[in-house]
C-alpha positions as CSV (number, residue, x, y, z in Angstrom):
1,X,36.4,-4.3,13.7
2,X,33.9,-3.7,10.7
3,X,37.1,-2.4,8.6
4,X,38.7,-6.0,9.6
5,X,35.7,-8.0,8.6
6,X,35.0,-6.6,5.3
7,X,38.9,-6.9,4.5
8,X,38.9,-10.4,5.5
9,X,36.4,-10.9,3.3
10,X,38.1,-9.2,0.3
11,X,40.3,-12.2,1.4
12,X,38.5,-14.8,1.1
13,X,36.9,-13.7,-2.3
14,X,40.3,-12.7,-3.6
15,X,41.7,-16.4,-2.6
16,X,38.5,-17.6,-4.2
17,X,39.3,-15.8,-7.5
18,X,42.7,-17.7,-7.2
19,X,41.6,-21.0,-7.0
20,X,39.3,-20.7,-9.9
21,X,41.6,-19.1,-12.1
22,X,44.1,-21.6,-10.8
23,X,41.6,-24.7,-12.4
24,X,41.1,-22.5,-15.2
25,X,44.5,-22.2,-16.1
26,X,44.7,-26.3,-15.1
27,X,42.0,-27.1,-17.3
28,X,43.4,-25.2,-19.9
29,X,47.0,-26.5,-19.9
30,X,45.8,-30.1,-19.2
31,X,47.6,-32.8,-21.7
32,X,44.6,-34.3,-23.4
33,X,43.0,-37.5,-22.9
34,X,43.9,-40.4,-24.8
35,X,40.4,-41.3,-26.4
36,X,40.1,-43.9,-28.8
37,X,38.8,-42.1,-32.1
38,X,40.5,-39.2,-31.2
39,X,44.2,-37.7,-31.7
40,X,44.9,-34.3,-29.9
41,X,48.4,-32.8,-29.2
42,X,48.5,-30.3,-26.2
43,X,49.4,-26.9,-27.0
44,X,51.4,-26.4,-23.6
45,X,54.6,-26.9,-22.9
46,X,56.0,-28.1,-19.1
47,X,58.1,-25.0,-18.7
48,X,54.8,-23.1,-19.1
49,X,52.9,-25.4,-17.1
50,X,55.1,-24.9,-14.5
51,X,55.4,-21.2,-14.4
52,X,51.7,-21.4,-14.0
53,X,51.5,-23.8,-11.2
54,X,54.2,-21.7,-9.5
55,X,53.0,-18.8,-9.9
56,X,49.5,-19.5,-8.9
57,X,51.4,-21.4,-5.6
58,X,52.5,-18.2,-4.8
59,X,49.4,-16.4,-4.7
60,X,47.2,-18.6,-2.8
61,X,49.8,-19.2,0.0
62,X,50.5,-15.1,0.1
63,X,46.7,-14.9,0.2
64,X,46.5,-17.6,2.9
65,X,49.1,-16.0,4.7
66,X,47.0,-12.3,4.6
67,X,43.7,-14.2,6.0
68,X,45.4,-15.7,8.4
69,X,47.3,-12.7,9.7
70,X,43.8,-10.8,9.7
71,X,41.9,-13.6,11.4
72,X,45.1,-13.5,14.4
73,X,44.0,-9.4,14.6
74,X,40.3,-10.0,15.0
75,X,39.5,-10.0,19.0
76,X,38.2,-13.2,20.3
77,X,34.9,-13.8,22.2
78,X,36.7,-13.5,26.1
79,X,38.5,-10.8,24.9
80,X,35.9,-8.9,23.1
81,X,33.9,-8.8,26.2
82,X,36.0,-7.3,28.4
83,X,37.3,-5.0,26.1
84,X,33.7,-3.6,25.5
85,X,33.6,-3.2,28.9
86,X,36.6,-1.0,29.3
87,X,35.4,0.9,26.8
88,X,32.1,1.2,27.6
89,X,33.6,2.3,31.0
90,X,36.3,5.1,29.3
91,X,33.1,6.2,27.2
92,X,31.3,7.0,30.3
93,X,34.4,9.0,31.9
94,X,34.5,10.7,28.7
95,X,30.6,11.3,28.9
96,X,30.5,12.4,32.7
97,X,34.1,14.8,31.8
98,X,32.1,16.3,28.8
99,X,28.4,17.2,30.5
100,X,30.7,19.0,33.6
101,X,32.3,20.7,30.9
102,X,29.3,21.5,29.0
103,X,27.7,22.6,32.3
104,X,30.5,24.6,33.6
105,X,29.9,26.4,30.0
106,X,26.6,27.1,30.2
107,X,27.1,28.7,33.6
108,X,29.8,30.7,31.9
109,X,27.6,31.6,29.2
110,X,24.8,32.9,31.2
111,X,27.2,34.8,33.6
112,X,28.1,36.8,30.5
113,X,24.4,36.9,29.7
114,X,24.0,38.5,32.5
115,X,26.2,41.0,32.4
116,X,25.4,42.4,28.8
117,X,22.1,42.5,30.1
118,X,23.3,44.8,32.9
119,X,25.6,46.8,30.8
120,X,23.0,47.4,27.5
121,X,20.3,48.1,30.7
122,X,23.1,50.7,31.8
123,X,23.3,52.0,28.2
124,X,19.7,52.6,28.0
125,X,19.4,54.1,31.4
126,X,22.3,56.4,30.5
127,X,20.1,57.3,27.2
128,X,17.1,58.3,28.7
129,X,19.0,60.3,31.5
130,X,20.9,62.1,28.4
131,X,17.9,62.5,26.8
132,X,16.0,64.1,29.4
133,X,18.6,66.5,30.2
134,X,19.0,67.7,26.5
135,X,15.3,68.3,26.8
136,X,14.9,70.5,30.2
């Protein structure tokens, strides 16, 4: 869920980015005011003001579009709760499944303990009895 929120919120700051671009490009292509004592031509023309406005249309409602299908994915409060049940239930299958297994292990383990303890002790028996027939 963590991966959903922090991408939803690369969303949200990406469609923030857009918007101020988008009134940065608006104030920039703006036809001037008519004031008084002054006389100022705009450098735009409409075909590029309209590529602009299109193209900036575009990538808010793609953007809106991406939020919204990420907000749809995000679990909802009913939902959330019983899915952390179920899963808090599997986790506790899994948990009770792994400590037999670990246990059945550690039986295993010290069965074989046991017996290389039982052959080395046969070894060293077998070593002494050598021994002290080599030196009668």
């Amino acid at each position: 869920m963590a991966d959903r929120l922090t991408q939803l919120q690369d969303l949200v700051n990406q469609q923030a980015e857009n918007f101020c671009n988008a009134i940065g490009i608006l104030q920039q292509i703006a036809p001037p005011s008519k004031f008084a004592a002054f006389d100022r031509n705009g450098s735009q023309t409409p075909q590029q003001q309209e590529d602009f406005a299109q193209l900036f249309a575009i990538q808010i409602a793609r953007t809106a579009r991406d939020i919204d299908a990420v907000i749809d994915s995000l679990p909802n409060d009913e939902q959330s709760l019983e899915i952390q049940v179920a899963g808090l239930k599997r986790l506790e299958q899994e948990n009770q499944a792994a400590a037999k297994r670990l246990k059945d292990e550690v039986e295993h383990g010290e069965s074989l303990h046991e017996q290389v303890q039982q052959v080395l002790s046969d070894i060293a028996q077998h070593q002494l009895n050598v021994d002290k027939d080599a030196n009668q």
